[in-house]
VOBA-1610 file (N, C-alpha, C; in pm, whole numbers, padded with zeros to 5 digits, always signed):
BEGIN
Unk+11638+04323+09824Unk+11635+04180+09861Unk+11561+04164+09993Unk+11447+04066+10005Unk+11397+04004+10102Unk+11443+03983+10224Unk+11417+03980+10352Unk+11477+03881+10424Unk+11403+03708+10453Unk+11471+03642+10459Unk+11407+03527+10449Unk+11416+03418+10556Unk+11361+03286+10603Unk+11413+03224+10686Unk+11372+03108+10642Unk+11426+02994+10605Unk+11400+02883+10561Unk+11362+02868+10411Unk+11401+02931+10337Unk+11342+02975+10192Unk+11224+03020+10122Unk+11161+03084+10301Unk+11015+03151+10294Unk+11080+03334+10374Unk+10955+03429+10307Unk+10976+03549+10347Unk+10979+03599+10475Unk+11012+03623+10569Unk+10958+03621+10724Unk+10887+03718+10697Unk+10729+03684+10774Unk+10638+03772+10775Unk+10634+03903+10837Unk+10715+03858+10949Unk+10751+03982+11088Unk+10837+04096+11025Unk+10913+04045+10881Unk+10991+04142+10839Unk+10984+04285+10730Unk+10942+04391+10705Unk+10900+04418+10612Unk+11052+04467+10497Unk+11012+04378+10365Unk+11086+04432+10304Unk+11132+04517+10269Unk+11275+04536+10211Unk+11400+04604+10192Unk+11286+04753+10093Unk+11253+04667+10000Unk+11217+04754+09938Unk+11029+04882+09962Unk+10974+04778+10059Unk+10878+04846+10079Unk+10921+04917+10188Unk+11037+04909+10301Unk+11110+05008+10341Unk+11160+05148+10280Unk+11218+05128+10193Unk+11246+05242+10093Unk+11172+05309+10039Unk+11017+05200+10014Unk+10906+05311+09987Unk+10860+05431+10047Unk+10870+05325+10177Unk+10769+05418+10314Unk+10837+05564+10297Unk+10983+05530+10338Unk+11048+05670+10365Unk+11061+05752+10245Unk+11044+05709+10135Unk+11028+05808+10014Unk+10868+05868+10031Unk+10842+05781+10081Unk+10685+05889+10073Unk+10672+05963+10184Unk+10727+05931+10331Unk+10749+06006+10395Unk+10859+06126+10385Unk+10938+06140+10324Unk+11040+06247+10254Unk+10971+06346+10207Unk+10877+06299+10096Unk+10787+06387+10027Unk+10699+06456+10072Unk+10630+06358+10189Unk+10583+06422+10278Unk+10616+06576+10358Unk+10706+06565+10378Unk+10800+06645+10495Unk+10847+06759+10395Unk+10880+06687+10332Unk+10946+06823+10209Unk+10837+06938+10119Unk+10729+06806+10132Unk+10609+06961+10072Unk+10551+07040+10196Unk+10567+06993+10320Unk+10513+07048+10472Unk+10582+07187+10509Unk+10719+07151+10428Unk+10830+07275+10523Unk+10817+07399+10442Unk+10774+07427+10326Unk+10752+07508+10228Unk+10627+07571+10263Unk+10530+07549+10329Unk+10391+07604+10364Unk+10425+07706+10417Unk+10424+07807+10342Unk+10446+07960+10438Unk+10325+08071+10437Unk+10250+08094+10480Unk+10177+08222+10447Unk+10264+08354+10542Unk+10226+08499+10465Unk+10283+08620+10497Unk+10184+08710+10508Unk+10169+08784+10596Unk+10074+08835+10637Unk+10133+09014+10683Unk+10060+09081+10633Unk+10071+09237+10655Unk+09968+09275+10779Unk+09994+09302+10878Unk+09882+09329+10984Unk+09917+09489+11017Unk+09864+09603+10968Unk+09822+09715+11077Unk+09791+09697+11193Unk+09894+09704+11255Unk+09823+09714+11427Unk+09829+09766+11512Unk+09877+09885+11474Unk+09888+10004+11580Unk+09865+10144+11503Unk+09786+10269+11540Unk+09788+10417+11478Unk+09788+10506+11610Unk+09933+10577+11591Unk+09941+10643+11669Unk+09914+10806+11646Unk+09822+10833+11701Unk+09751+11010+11697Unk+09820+11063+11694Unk+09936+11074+11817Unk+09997+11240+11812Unk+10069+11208+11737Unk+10163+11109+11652Unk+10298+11124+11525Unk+10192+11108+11393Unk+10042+11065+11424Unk+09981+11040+11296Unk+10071+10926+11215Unk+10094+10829+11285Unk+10157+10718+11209Unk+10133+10568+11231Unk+10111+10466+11165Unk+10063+10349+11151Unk+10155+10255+11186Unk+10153+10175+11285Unk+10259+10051+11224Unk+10201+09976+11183Unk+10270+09871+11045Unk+10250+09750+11025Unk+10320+09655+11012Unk+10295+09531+11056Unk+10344+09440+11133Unk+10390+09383+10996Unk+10507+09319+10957Unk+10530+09179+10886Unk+10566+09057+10965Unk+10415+08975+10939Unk+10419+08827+10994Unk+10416+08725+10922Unk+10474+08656+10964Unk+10447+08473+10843Unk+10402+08370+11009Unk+10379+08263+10880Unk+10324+08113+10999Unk+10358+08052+10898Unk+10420+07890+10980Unk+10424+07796+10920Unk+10322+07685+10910Unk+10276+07673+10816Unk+10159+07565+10866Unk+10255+07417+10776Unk+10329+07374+10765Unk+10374+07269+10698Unk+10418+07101+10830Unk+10533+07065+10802Unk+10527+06927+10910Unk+10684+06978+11013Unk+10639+06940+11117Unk+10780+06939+11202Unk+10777+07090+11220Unk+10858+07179+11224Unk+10968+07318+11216Unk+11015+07377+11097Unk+11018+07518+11104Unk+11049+07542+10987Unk+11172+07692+11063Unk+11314+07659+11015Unk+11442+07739+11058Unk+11428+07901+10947Unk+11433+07991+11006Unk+11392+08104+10924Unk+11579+08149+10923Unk+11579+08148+10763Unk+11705+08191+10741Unk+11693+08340+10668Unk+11784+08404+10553Unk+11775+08567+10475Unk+11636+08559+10404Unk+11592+08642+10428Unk+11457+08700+10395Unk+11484+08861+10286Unk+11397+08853+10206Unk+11418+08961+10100Unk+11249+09022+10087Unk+11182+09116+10130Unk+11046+09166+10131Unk+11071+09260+10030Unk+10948+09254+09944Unk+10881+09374+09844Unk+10775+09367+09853Unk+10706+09510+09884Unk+10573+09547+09874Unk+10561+09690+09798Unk+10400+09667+09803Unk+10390+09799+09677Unk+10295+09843+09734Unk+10206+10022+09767Unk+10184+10063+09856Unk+10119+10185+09793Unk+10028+10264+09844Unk+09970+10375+09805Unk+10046+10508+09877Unk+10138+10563+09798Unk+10205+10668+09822Unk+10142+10805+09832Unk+10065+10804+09777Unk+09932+10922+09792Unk+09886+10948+09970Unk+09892+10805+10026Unk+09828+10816+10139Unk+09921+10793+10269Unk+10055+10714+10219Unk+10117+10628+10325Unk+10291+10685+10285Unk+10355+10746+10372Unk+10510+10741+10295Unk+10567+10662+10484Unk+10681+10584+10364Unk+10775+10512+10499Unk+10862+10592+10593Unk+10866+10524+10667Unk+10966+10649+10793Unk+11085+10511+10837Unk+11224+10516+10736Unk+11268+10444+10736Unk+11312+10416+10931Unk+11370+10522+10961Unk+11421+10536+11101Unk+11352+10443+11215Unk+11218+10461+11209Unk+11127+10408+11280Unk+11087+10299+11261Unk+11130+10224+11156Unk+11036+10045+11100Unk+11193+09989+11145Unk+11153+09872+11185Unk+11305+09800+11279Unk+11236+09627+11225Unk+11361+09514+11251Unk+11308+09420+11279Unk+11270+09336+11410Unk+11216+09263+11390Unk+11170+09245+11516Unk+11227+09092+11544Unk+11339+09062+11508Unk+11426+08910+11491Unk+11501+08958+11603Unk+11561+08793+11673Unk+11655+08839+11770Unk+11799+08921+11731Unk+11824+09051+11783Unk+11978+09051+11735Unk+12077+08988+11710Unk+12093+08901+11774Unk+12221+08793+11802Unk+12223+08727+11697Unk+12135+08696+11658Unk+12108+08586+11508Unk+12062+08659+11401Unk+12027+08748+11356Unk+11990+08845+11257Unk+12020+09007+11220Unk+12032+09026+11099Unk+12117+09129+11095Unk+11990+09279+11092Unk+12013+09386+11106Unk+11868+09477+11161Unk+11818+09480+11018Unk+11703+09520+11013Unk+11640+09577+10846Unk+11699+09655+10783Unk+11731+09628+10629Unk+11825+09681+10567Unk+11726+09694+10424Unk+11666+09889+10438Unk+11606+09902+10319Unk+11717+09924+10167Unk+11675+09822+10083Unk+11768+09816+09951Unk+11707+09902+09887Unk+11541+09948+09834Unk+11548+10013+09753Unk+11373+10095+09780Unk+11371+10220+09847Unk+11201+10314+09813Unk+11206+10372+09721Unk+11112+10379+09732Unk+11040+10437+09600Unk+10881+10510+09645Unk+10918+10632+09621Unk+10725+10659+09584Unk+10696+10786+09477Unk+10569+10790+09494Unk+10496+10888+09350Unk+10552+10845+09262Unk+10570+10709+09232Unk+10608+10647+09106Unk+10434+10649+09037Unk+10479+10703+08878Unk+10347+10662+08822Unk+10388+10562+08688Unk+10266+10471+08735Unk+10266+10333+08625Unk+10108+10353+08590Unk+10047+10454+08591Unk+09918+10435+08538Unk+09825+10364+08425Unk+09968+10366+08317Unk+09951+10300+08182Unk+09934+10111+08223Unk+09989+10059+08361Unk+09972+09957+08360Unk+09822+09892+08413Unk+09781+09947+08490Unk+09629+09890+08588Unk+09570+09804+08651Unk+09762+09767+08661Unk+09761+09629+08805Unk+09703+09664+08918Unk+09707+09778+08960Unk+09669+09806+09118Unk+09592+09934+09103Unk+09503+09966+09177Unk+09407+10059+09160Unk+09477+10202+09184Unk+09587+10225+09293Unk+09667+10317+09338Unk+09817+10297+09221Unk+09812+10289+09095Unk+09944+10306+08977Unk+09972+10444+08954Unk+09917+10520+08973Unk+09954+10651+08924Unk+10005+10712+09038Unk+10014+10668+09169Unk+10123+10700+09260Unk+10188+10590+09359Unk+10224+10518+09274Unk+10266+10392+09347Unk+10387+10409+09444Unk+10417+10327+09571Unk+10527+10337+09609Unk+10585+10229+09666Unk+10722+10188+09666Unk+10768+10040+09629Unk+10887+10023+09744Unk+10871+09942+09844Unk+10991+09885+09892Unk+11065+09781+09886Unk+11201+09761+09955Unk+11220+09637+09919Unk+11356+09626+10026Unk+11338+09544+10115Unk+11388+09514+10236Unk+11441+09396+10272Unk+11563+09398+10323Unk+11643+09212+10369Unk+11648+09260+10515Unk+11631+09111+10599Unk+11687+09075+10718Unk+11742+08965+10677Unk+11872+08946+10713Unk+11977+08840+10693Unk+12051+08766+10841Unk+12030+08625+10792Unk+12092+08579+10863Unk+12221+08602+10915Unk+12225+08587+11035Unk+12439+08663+11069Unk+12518+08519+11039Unk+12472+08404+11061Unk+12558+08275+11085Unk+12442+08110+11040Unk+12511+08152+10892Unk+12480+08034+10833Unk+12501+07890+10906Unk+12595+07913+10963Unk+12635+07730+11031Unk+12571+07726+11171Unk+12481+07806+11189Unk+12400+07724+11302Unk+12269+07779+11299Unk+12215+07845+11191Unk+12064+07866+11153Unk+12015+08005+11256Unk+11920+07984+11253Unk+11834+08095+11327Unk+11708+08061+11371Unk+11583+08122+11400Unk+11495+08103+11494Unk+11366+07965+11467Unk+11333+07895+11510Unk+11263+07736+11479Unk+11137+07806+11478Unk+11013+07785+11377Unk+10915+07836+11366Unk+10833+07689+11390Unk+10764+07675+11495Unk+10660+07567+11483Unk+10536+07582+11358Unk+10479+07500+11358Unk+10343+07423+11256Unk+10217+07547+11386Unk+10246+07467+11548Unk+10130+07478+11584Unk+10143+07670+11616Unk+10209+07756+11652Unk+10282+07835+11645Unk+10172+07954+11548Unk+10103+08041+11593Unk+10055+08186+11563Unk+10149+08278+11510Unk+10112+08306+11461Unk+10175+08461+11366Unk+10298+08496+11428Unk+10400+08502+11372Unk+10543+08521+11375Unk+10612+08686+11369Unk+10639+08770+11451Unk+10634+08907+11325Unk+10777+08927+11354Unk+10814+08912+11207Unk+10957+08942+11176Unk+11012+09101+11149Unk+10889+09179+11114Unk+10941+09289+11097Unk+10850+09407+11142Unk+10847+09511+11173Unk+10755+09640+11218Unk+10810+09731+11110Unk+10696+09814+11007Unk+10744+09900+10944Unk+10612+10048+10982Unk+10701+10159+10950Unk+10655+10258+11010Unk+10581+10338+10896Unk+10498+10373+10885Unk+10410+10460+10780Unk+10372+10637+10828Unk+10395+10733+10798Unk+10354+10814+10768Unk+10224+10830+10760Unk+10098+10862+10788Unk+09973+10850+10735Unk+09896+10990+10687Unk+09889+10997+10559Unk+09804+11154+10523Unk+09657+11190+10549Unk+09583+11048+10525Unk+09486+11070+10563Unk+09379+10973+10616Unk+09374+10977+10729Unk+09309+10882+10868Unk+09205+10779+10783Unk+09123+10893+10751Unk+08993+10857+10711Unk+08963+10789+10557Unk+09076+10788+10491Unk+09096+10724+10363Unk+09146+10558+10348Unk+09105+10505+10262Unk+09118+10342+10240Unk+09233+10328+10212Unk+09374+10249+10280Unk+09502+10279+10259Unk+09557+10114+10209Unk+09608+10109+10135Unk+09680+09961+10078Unk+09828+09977+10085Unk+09813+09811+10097Unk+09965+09761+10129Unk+09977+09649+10028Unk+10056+09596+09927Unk+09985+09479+09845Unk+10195+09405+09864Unk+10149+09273+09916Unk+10287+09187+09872Unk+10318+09164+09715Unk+10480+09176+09683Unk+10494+09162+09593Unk+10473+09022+09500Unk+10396+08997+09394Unk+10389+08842+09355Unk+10392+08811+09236Unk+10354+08685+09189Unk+10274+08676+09090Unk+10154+08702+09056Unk+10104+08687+08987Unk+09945+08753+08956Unk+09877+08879+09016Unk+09960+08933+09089Unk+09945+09060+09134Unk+10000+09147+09104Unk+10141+09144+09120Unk+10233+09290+09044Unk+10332+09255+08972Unk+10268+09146+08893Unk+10431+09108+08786Unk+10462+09170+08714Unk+10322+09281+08628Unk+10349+09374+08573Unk+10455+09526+08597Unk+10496+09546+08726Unk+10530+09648+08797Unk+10673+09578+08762Unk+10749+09425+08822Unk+10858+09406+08875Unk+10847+09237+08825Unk+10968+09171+08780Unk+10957+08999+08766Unk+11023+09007+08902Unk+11017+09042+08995Unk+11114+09003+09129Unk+11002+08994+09272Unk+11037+08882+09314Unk+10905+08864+09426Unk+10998+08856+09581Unk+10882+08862+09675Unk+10950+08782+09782Unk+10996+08645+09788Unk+11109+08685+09892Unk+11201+08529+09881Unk+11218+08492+10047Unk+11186+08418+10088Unk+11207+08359+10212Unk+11316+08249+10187Unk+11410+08250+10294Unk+11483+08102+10232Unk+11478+08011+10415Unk+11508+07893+10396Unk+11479+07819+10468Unk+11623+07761+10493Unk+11652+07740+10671Unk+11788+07694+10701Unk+11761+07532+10713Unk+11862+07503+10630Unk+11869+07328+10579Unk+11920+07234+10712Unk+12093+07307+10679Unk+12180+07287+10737Unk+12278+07371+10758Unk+12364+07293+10817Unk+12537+07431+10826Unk+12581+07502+10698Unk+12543+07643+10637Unk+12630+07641+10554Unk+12511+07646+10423Unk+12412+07592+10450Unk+12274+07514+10312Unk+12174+07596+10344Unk+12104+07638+10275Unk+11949+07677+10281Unk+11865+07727+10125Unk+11785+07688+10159Unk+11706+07680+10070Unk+11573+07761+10042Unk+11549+07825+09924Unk+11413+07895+09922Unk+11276+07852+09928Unk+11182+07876+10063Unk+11098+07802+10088Unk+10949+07895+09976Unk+10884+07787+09903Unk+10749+07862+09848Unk+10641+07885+09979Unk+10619+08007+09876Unk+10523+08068+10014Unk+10396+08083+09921Unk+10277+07988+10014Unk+10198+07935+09954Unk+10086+08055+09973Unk+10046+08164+10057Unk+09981+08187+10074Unk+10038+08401+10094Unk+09989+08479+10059Unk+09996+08620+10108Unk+09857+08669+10143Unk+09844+08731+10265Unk+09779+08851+10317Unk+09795+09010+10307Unk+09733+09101+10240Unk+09800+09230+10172Unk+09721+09264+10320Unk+09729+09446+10348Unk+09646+09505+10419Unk+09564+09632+10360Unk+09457+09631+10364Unk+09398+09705+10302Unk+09302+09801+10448Unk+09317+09905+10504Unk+09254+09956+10617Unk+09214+10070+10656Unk+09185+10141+10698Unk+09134+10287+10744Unk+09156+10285+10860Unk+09278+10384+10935Unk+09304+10378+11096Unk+09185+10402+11171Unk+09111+10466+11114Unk+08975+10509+11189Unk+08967+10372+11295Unk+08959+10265+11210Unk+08854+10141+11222Unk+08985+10049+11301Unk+09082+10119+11346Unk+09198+10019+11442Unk+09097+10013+11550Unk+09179+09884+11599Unk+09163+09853+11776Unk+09226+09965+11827Unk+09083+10017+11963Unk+09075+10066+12021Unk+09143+10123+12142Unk+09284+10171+12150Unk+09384+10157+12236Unk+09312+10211+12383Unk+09416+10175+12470Unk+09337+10195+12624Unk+09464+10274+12680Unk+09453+10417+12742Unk+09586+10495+12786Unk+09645+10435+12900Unk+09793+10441+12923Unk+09857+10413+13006Unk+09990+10531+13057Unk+09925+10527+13188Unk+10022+10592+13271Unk+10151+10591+13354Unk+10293+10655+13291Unk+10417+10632+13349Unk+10451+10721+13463Unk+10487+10598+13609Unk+10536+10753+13695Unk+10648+10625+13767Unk+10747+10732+13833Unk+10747+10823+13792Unk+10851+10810+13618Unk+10857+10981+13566Unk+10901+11026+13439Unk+10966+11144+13426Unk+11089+11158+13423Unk+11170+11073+13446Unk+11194+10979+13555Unk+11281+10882+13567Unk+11292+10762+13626Unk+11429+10670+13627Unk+11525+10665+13760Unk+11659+10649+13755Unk+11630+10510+13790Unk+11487+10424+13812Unk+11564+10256+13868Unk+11410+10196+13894Unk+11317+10282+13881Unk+11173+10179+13855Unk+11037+10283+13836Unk+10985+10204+13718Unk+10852+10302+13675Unk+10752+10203+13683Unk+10609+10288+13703Unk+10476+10187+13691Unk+10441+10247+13598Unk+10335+10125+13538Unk+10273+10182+13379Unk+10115+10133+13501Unk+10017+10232+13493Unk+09932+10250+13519Unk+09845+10230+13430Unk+09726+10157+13438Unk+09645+10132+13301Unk+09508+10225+13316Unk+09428+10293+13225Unk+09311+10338+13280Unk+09194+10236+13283Unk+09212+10102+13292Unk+09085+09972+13316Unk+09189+09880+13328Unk+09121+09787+13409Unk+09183+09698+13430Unk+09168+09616+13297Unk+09291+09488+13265Unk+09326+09461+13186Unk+09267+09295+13158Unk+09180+09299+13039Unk+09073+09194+12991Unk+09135+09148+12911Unk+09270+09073+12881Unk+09365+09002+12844Unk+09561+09048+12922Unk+09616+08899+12902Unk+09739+08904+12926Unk+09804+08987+12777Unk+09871+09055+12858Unk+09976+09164+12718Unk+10104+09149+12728Unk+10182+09160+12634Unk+10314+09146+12618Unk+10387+09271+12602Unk+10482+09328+12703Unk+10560+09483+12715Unk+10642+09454+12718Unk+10708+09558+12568Unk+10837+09556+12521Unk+10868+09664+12571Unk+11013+09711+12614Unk+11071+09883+12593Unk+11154+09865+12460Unk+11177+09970+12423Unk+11244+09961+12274Unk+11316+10097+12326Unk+11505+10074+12279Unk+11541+10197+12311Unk+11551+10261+12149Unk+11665+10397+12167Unk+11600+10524+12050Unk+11637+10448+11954Unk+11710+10337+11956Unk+11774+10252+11810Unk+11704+10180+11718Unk+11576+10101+11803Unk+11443+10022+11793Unk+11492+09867+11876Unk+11589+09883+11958Unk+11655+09765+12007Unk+11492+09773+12163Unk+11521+09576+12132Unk+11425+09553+12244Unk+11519+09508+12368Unk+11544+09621+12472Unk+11602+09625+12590Unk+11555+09549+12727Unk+11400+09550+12753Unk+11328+09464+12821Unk+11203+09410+12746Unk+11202+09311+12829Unk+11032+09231+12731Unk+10997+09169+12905Unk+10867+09175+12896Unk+10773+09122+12978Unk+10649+09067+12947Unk+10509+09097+13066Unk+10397+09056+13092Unk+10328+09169+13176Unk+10220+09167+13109Unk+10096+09230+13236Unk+10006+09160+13186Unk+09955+09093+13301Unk+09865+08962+13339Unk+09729+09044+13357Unk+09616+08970+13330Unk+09459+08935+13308Unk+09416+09041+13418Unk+09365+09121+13438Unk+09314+09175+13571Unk+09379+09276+13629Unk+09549+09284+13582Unk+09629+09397+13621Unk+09566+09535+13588Unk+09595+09608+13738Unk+09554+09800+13698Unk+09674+09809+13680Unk+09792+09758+13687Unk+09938+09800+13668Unk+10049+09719+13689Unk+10162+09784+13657Unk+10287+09693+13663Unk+10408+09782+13638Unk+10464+09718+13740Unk+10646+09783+13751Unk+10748+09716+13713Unk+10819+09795+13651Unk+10923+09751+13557Unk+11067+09796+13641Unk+11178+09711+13632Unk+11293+09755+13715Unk+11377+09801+13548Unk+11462+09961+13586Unk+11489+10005+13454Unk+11674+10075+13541Unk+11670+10029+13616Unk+11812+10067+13687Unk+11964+10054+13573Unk+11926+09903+13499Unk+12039+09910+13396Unk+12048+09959+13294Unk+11956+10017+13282Unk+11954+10074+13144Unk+12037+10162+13119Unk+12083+10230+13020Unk+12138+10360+13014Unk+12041+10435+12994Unk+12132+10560+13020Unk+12016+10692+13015Unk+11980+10730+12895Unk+11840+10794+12848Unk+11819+10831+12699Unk+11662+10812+12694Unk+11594+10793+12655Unk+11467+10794+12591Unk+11444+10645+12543Unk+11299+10634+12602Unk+11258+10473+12581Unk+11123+10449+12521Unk+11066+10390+12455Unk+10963+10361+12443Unk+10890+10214+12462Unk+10777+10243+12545Unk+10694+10100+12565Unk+10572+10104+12518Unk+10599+09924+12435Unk+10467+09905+12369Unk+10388+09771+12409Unk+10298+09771+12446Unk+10206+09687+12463Unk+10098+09598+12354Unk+10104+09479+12342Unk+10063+09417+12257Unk+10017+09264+12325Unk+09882+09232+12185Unk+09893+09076+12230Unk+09923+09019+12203Unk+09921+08873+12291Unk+09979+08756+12251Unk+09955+08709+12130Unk+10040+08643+12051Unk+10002+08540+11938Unk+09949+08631+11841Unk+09866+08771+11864Unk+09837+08819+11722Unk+09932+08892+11719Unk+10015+08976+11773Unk+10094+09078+11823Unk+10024+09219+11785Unk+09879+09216+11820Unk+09853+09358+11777Unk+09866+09434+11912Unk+09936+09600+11819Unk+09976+09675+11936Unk+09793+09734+12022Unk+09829+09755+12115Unk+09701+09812+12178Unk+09760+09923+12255Unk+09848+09938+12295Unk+09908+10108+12370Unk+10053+10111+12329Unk+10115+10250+12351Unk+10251+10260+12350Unk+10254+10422+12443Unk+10350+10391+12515Unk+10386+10521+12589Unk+10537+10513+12532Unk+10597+10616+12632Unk+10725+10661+12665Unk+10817+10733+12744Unk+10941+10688+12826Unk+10974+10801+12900Unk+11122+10783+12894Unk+11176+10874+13020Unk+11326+10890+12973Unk+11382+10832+13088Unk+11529+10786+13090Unk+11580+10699+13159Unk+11733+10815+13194Unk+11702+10824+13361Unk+11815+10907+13412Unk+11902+10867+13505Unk+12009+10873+13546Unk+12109+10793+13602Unk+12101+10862+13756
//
């Protein structure tokens, strides 16, 4: 019903019902925005002396408003010939407090599916399949912006046999490995208290790479090592971007997080609270989170 004034429509008013339009189309709006997910596999670190790869699991939201990242379920399928997982070492990279650590459900490798010829690597396929779960449904977990760069929810650790060989990583999907598995990734999305919902993920990035051809790491020097209450990380060039330094203790828990700024030959870290044990620091950039160094040292009381 209209509003009216004198038995004419008031112009100033917009009707009841083209009200109800607007916001139905704005609903729809919003509701196909929050579902925009792409997932992205990034290699971004190979480390020489363990001969091992990390790769990053990242998503972005490109949809309207925020998007609340609730239980997450990953499957990927992988060239076992070249790459085996090192469960110990792949961690998530979600805050503790709100997320529960990576919890591999099911590996697999030197599986042969050769008879199928979904993926060029079937005759030694190898298959994971991994949850990070929300701890507390009634108040959600971490707000992913629209404008907001690559997200990385998870670090997984690879084994690498051979440097110089073309190594794949493929997300699990449709039209890609339905033949292998009917079970895909599931992202779900926090609604409300208690509600969430599975968001479509419109877009996957596999990794396909040769460590040879990583970014070029730059060495960094810890003194002192051991160290009861402050270390410098010494860089060998000064530093042609701002980096982001994590320590990670032996658990994969991130104990300190920082900065080393544009121009820095170095930077000191206060490590007095820590407990004692063995630490590792990794250096990475902003917004892509690719690693570019990692040292390590030990922490003595």
């Amino acid at each position: 019903m209209a509003f009216v004034i004198s038995g004419k429509q008031n112009p100033n008013v917009l009707p009841v019902k083209a009200i109800f339009i607007l916001l139905g189309v704005f609903l729809s709006y919003y509701a196909m925005g929050v579902e925009d997910i792409t997932l992205r596999l990034n290699p971004s670190f190979y480390d020489e002396s363990t001969q091992t790869v990390y790769v990053d699991v990242e998503l972005k939201y490109n949809g309207y408003g925020h998007f609340r990242l609730a239980d997450q379920n990953y499957r990927l399928f992988y060239d076992s010939a070249l790459l085996q997982l090192e469960e110990d070492y792949s961690r998530s990279d979600l805050p503790q407090d709100l997320y529960s650590p990576i919890q591999f459900m099911e590996v697999m490798e030197g599986l042969e599916a050769d008879q199928v010829n979904q993926l060029n690597f079937d005759d030694h396929l190898g298959f994971i399949n991994f949850n990070i779960d929300l701890n507390n449904d009634s108040e959600g977990g971490v707000s992913i912006k629209k404008d907001e760069l690559w997200h990385r929810v998870a670090v997984l650790n690879f084994k690498v046999e051979d440097k110089n060989a073309l190594s794949q990583i493929v997300w699990s999907r449709t039209d890609a490995t339905d033949d292998y598995a009917t079970a895909f990734v599931e992202i779900m999305e926090w609604v409300s208290p208690n509600k969430t919902e599975v968001a479509s993920i419109e877009d996957y990035v596999d990794a396909s790479f040769n460590v040879q051809e990583d970014r070029q790491e730059f060495a960094v020097e810890i003194s002192p090592n051991p160290s009861s209450d402050f270390i410098k990380l010494s860089f060998d060039t000064d530093l042609s971007e701002t980096l982001e330094v994590h320590i990670y203790d032996a658990t994969g828990k991130a104990v300190i997080n920082s900065k080393a700024y544009r121009g820095a030959a170095s930077l000191n870290l206060a490590i007095a609270r820590l407990a004692s044990g063995s630490y590792t620091i990794e250096l990475s950039t902003i917004g892509t989170n690719e690693h570019v160094s990692k040292a390590s040292f030990i922490k003595i009381d």
